[in-house]
BARO-888072 format. One record per residue: x, y, z of N, C-alpha, C in turn. Coordinates in Angstrom, 1 decimal. Layout:
<nodes>
+--------+--------+--------+--------+--------+--------+--------+--------+--------+
!    nc1 !    nc2 !    nc3 !   cac1 !   cac2 !   cac3 !    cc1 !    cc2 !    cc3 !
+--------+--------+--------+--------+--------+--------+--------+--------+--------+
!      X !      Y !      Z !      X !      Y !      Z !      X !      Y !      Z !
...
+--------+--------+--------+--------+--------+--------+--------+--------+--------+
</nodes>
This chain:
<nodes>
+--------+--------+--------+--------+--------+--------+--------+--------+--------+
!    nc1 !    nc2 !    nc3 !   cac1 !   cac2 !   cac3 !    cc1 !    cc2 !    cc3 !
+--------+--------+--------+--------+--------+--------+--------+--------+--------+
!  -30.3 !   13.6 !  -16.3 !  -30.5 !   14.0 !  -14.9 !  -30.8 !   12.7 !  -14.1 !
!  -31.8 !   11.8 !  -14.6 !  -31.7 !   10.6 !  -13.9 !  -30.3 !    9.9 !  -13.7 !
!  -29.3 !    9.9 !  -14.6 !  -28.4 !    8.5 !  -14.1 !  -27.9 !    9.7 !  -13.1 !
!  -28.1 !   11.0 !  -13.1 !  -26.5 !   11.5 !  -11.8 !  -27.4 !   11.5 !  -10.7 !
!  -28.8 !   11.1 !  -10.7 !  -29.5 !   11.2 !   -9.3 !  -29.4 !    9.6 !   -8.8 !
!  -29.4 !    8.8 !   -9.7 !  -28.9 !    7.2 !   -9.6 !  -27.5 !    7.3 !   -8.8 !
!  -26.4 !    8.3 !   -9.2 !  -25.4 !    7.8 !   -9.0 !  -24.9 !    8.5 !   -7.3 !
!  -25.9 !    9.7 !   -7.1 !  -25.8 !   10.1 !   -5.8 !  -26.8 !    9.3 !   -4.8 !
!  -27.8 !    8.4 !   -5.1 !  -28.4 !    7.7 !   -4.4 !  -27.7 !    6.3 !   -4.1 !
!  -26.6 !    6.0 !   -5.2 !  -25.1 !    4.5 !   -5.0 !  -24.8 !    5.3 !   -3.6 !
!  -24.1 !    6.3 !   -3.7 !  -23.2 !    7.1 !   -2.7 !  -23.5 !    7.1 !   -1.7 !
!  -24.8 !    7.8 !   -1.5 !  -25.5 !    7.3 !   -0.5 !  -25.6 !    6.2 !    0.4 !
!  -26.5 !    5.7 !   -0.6 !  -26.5 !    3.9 !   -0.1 !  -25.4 !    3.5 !    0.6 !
!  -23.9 !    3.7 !    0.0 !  -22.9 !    3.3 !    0.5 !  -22.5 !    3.5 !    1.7 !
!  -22.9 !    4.9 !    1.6 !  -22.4 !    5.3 !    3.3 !  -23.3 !    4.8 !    4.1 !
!  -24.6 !    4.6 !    4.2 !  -25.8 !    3.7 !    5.1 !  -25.2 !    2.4 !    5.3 !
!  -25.3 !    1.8 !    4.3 !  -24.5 !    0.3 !    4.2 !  -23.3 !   -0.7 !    4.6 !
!  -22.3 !    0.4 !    4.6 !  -20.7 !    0.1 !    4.1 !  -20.5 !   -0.3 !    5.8 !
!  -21.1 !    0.8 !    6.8 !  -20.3 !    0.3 !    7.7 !  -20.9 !   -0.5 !    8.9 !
!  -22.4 !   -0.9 !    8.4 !  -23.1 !   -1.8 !    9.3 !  -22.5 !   -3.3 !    8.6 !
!  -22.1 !   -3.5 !    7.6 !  -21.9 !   -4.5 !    6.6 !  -20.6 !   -4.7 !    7.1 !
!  -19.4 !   -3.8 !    7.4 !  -18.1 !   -3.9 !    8.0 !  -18.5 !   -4.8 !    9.3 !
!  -19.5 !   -4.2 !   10.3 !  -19.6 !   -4.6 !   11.9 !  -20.2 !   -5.8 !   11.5 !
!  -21.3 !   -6.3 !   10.2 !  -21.8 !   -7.9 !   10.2 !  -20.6 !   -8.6 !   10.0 !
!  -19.4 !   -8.3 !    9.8 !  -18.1 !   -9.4 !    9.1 !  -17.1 !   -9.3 !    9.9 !
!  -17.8 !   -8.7 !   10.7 !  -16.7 !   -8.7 !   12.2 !  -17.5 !   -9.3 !   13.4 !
!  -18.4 !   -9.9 !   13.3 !  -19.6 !  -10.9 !   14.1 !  -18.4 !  -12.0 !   15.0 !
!  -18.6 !  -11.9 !   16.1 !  -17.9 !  -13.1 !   16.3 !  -18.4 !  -14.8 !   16.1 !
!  -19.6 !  -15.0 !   15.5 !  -20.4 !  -16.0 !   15.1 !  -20.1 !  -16.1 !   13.4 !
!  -19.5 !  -15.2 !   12.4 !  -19.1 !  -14.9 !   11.3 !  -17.6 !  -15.6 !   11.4 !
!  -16.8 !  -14.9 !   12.6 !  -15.4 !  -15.1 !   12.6 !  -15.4 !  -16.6 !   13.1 !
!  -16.2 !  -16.9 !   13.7 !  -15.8 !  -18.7 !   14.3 !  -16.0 !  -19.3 !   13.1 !
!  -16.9 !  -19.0 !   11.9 !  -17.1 !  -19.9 !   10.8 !  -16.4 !  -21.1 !   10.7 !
!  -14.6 !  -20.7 !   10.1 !  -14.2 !  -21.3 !    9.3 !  -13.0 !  -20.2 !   10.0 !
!  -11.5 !  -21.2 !    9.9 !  -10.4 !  -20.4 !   10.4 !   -9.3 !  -21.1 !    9.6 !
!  -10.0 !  -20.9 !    8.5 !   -8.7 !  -21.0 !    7.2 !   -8.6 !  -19.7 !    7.3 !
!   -7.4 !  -19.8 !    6.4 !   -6.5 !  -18.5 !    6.1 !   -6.9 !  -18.0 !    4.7 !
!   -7.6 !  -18.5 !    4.3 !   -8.3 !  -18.1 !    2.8 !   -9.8 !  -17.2 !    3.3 !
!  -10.5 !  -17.9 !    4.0 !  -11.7 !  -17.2 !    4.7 !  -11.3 !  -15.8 !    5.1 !
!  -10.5 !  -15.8 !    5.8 !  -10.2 !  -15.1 !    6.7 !   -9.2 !  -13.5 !    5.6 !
!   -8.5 !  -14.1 !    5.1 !   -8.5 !  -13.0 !    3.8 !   -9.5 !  -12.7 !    2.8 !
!  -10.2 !  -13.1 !    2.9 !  -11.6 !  -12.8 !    2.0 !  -12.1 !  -11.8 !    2.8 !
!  -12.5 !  -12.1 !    3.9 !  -13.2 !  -11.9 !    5.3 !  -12.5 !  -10.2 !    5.4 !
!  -11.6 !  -10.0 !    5.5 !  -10.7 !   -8.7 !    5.6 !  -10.7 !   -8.2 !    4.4 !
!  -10.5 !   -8.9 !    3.2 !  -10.8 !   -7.6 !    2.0 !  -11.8 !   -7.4 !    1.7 !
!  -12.9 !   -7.8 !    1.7 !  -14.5 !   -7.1 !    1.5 !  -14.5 !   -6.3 !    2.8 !
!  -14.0 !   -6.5 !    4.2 !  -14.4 !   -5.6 !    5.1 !  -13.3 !   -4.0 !    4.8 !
!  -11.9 !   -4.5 !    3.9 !  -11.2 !   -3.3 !    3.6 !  -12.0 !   -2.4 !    2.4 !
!  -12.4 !   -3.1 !    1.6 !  -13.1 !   -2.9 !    0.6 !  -14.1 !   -1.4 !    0.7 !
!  -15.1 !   -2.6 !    2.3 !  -16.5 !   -1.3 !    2.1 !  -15.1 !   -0.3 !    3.1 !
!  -14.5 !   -0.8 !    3.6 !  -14.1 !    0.9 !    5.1 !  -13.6 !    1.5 !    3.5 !
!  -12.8 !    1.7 !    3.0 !  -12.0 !    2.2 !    2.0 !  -13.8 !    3.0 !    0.7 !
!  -14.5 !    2.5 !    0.5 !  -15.0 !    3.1 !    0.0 !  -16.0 !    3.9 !    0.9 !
!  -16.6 !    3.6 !    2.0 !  -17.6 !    4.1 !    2.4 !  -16.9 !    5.8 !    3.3 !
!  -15.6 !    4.9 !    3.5 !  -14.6 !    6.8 !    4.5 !  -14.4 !    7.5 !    3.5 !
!  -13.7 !    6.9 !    2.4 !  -13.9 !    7.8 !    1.5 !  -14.7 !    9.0 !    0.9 !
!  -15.8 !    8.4 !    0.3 !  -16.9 !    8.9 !    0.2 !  -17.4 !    9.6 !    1.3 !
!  -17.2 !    9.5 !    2.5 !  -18.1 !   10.2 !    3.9 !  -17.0 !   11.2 !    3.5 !
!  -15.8 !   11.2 !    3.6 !  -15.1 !   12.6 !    3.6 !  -15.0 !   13.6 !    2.5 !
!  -15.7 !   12.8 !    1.5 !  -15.9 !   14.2 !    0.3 !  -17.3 !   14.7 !    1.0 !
!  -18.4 !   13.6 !    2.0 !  -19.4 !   14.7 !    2.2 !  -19.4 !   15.4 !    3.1 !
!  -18.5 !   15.3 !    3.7 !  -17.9 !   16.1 !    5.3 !  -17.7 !   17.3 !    4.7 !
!  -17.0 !   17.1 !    3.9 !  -15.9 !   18.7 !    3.8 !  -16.7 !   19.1 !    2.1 !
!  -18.0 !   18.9 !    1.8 !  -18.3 !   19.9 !    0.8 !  -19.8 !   20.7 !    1.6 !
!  -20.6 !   21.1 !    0.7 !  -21.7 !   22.0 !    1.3 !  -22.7 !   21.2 !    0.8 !
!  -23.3 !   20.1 !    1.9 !  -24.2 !   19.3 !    1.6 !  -25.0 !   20.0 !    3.2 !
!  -26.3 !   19.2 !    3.0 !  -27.4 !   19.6 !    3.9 !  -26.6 !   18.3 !    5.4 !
!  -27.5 !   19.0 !    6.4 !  -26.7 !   18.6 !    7.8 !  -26.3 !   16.8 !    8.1 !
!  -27.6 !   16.5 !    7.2 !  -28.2 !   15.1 !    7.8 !  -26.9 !   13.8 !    6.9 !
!  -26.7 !   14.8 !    5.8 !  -26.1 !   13.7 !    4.8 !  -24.3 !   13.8 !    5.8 !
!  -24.5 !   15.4 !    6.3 !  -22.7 !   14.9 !    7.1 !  -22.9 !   14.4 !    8.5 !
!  -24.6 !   13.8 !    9.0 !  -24.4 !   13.7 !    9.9 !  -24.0 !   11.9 !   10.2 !
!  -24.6 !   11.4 !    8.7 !  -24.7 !   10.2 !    8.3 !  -23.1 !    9.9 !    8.1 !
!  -22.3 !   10.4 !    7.1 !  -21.2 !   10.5 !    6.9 !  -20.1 !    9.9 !    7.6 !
!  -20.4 !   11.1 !    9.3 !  -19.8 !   10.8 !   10.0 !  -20.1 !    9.5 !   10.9 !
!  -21.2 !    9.0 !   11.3 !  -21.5 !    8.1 !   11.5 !  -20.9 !    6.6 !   10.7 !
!  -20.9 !    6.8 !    9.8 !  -20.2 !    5.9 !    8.8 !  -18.9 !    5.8 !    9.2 !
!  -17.9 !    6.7 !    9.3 !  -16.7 !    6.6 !    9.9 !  -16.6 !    6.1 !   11.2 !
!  -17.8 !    6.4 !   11.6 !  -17.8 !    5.9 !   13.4 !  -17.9 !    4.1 !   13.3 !
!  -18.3 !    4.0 !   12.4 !  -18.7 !    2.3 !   12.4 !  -17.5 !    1.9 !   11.6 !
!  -17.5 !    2.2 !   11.1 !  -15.7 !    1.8 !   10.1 !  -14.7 !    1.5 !   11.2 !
!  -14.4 !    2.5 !   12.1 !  -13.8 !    2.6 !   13.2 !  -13.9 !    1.9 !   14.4 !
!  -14.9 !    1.3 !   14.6 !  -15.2 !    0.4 !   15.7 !  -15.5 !   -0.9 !   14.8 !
!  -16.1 !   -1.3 !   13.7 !  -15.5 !   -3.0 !   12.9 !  -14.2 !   -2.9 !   12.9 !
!  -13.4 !   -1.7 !   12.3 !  -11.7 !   -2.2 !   12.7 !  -11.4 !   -2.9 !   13.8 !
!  -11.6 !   -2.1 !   15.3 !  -11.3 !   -2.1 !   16.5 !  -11.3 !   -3.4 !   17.1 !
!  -12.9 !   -4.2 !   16.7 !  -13.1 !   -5.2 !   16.6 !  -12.4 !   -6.4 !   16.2 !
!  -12.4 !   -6.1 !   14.9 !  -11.4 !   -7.1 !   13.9 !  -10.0 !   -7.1 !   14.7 !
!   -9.5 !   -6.4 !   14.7 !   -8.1 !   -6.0 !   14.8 !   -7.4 !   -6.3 !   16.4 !
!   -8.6 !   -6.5 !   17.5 !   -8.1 !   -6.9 !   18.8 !   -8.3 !   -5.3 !   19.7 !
!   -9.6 !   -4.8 !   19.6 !   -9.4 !   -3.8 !   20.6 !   -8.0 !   -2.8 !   20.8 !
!   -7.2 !   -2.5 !   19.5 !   -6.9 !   -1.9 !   19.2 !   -6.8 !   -0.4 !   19.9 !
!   -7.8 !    0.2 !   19.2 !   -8.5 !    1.2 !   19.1 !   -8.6 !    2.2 !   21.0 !
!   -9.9 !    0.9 !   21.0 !  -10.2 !    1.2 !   22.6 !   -9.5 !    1.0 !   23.8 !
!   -9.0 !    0.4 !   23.2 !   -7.2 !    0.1 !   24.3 !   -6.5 !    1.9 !   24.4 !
!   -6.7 !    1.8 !   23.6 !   -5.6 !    3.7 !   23.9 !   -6.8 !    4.8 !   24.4 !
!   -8.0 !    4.5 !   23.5 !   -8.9 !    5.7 !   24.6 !   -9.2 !    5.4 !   25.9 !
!   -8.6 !    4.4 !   26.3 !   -8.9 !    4.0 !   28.2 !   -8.3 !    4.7 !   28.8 !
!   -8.7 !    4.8 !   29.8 !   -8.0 !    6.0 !   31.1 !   -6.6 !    4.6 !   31.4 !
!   -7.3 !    3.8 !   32.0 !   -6.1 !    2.8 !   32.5 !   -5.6 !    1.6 !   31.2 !
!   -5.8 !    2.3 !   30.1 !   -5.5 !    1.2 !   29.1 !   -4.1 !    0.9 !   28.6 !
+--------+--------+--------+--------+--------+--------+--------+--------+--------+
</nodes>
């Protein structure tokens, strides 16, 4: 019973973590670092890495019968996934929800 309470407290964690850890690697004081093309693919697969694990995980806890707080986290995780993208990617995102965008 300990390691499966170990392994729902990783899960957890992940979803807290994954997508404030996306928005630190999307810093624009991160991005000026260094503007090799090696950084910069590093830089994008650890940020694909956590979105890919942490949406994941948020959508198995969306759509099962968990208590309110853990889908309210969930979702929240996807919201920050979603906006490091946006970021990374060139305002992307926010460009289409604009009225005049």
């Amino acid at each position: 019973m300990e390691s499966l309470a170990f392994v729902v407290s990783l899960m957890i964690g992940n979803i807290l973590f994954s997508g404030p850890f996306a928005l630190l690697l999307t810093l624009p004081r991160i991005r000026a670092i260094s503007h090799s093309l090696l950084f910069l693919i590093f830089r994008r697969l650890a940020m694909g890495t956590a979105a890919f694990t942490g949406i994941f995980l948020s959508v198995i806890f969306v759509f099962n019968d968990l208590p309110l707080t853990i889908k309210a986290l969930s979702l929240l995780c996807i919201a920050t996934h979603l906006w490091a993208a946006d970021r990374e990617y060139g305002k992307f995102i926010s460009s289409r929800l604009r009225r005049n965008g």
